[in-house]
GUSENU-147304 format. One line per 4 residues: their letters; for each residue x, y, z of N, C-alpha, C, O. Coordinates in steps of 0.2 Angstrom, whole numbers. Each point is the difference from the previous one (the first is absolute). Example, Ala and Ser with C-alpha at 12.3 -4.5 7.8 and 13.67 -1.06 7.14 Angstrom:
as) 66,-28,39,-4,6,0,4,6,0,5,-1,3 | -7,6,-7,4,6,1,-4,5,3,3,6,1
This chain:
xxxx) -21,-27,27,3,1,-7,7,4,2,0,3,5 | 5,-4,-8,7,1,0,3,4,-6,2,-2,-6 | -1,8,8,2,6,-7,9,0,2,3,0,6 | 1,1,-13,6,0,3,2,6,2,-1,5,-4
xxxx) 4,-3,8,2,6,5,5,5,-3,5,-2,-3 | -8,9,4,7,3,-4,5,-2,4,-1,-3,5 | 8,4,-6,8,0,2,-1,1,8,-5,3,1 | 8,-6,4,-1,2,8,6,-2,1,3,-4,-4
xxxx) -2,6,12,6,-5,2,-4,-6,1,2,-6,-1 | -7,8,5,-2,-7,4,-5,-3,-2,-4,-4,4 | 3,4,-11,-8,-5,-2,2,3,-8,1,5,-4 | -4,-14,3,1,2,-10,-7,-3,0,-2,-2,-6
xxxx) -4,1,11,-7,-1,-5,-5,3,7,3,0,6 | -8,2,-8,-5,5,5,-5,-4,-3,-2,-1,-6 | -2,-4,14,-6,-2,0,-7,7,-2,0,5,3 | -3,-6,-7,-6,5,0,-3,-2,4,-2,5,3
xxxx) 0,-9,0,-5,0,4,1,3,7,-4,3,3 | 11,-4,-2,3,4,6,0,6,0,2,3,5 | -2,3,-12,0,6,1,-5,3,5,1,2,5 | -8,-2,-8,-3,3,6,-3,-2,6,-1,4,4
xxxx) 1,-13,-1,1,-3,4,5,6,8,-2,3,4 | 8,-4,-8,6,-1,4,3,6,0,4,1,5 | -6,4,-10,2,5,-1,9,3,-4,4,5,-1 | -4,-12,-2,9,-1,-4,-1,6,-2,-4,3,-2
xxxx) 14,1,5,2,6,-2,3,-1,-3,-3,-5,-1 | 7,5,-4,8,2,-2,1,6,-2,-3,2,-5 | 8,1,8,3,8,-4,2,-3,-6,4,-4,-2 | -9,9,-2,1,-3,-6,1,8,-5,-5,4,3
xxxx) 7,-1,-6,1,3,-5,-8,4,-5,-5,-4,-1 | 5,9,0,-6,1,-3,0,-5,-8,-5,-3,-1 | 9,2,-3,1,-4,-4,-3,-8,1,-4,-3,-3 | 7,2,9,0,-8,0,-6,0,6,-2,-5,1
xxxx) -3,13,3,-7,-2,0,-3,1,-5,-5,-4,0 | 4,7,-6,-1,-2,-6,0,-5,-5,-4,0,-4 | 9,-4,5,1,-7,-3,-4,-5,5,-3,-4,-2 | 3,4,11,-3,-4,2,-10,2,-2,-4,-5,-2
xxxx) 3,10,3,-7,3,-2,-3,-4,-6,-6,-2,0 | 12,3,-5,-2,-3,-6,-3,-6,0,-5,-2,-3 | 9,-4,8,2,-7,-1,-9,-1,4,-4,-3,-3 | 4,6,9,-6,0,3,-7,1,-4,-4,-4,-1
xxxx) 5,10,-1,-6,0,-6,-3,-7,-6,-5,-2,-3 | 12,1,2,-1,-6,-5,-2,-8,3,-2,-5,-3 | 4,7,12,-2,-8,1,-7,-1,1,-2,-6,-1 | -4,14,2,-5,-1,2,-6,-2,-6,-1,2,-5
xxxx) -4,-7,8,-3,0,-6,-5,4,-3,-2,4,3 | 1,-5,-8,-5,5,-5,-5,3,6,0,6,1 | -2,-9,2,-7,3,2,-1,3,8,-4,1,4 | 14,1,-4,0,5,7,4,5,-4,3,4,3
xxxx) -2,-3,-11,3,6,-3,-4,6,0,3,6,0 | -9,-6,1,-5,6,-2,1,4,10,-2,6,2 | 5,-12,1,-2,2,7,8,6,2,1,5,3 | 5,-8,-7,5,3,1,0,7,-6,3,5,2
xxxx) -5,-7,-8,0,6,-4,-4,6,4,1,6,0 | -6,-9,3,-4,8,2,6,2,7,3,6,0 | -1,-9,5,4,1,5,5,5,-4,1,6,1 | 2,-10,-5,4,6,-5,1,7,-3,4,4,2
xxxx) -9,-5,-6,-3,7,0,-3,5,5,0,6,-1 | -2,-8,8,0,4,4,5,3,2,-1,5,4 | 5,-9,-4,8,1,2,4,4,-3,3,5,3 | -3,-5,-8,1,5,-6,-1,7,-2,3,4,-2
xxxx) -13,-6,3,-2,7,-2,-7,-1,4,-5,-3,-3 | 5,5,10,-5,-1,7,-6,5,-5,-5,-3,-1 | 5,9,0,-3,7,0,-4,-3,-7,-6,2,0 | 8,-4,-6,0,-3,-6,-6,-4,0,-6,0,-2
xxxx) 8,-5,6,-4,-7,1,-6,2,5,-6,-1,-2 | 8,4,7,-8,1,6,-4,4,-6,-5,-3,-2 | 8,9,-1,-6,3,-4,-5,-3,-6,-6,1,-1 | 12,-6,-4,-3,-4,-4,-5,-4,1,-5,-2,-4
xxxx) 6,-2,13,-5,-6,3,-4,5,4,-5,-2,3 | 5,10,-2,-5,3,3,-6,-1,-4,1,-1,-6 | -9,1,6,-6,1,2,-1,4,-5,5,4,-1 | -10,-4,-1,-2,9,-7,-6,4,7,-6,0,0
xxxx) 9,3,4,-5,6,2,-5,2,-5,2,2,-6 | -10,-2,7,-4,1,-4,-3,5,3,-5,-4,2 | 3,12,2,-2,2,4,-8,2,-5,-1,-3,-5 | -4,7,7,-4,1,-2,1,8,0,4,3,4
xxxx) -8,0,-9,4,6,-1,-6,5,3,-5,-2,-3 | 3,10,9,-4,0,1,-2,6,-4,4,3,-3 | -11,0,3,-2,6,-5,5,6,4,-3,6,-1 | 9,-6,4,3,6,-1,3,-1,-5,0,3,-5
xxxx) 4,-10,9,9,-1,-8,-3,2,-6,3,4,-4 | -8,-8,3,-4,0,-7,0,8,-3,4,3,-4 | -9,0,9,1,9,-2,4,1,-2,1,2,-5 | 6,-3,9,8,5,2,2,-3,-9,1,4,-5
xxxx) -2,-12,4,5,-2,-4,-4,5,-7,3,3,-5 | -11,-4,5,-3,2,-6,2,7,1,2,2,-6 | -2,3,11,4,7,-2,7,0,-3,2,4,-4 | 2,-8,7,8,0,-3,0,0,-4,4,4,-3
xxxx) -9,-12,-1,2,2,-10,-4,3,-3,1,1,-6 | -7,2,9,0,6,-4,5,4,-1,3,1,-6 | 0,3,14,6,7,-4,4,-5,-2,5,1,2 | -5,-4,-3,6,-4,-4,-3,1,-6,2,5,-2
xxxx) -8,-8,-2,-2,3,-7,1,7,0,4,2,-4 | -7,2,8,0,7,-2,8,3,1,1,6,0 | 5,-10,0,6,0,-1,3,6,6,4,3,-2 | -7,-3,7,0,1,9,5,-5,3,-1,-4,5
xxxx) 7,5,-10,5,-5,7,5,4,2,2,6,-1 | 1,-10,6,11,2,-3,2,-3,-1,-2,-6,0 | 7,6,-2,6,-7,-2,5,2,5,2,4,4 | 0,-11,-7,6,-3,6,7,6,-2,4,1,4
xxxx) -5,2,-8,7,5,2,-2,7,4,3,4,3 | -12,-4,-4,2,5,3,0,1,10,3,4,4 | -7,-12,-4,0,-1,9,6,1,0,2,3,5 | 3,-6,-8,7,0,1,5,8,0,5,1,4
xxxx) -6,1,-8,0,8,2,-4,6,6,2,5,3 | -7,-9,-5,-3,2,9,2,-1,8,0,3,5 | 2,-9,-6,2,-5,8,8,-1,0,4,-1,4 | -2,2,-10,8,-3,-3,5,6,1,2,2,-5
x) 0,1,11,4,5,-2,6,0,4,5,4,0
């Protein structure tokens, strides 16, 4: 397949097939690798888009993506946490807390 080439001195059409073969450079401009990006995108078919959209997105936003496709940890909770968490909301009913200004007046100086 044959995409027509941004502006060059030395070439007005870029085989696709030889991009990743052959490893075709051209100093190109961030604009015009954004125009050629675009052209590539469009020459592939429907059903290597889902393959390049996720490549994308990790590229983009690495830390976003790994967390979204992470795993739900499900641990088993043992009769301590249990205790500790049923003592916490108690003084929490019995209105045994602090609030966030005052750790911040305590630790915050």
């Amino acid at each position: 397949m044959r995409l027509p080439a941004l502006k060059s001195d030395w070439s007005t059409m870029i085989e696709v097939s030889n991009l990743p073969a052959q490893g075709v450079c051209m100093e190109l401009d961030s604009v015009q690798q954004r125009q050629q990006v675009h052209l590539l995108i469009d020459a592939l078919p429907e059903k290597k888009l889902f393959a390049i959209h996720s490549l994308l997105e990790v590229l983009v936003e690495p830390l976003s993506r790994s967390l979204a496709m992470a795993p739900v940890e499900e641990e088993e909770l043992t009769p301590e946490a249990i205790a500790a968490l049923n003592r916490s909301s108690a003084q929490l009913d019995r209105g045994e807390s602090v609030s966030h200004e005052e750790i911040l007046r305590e630790f915050v100086r």
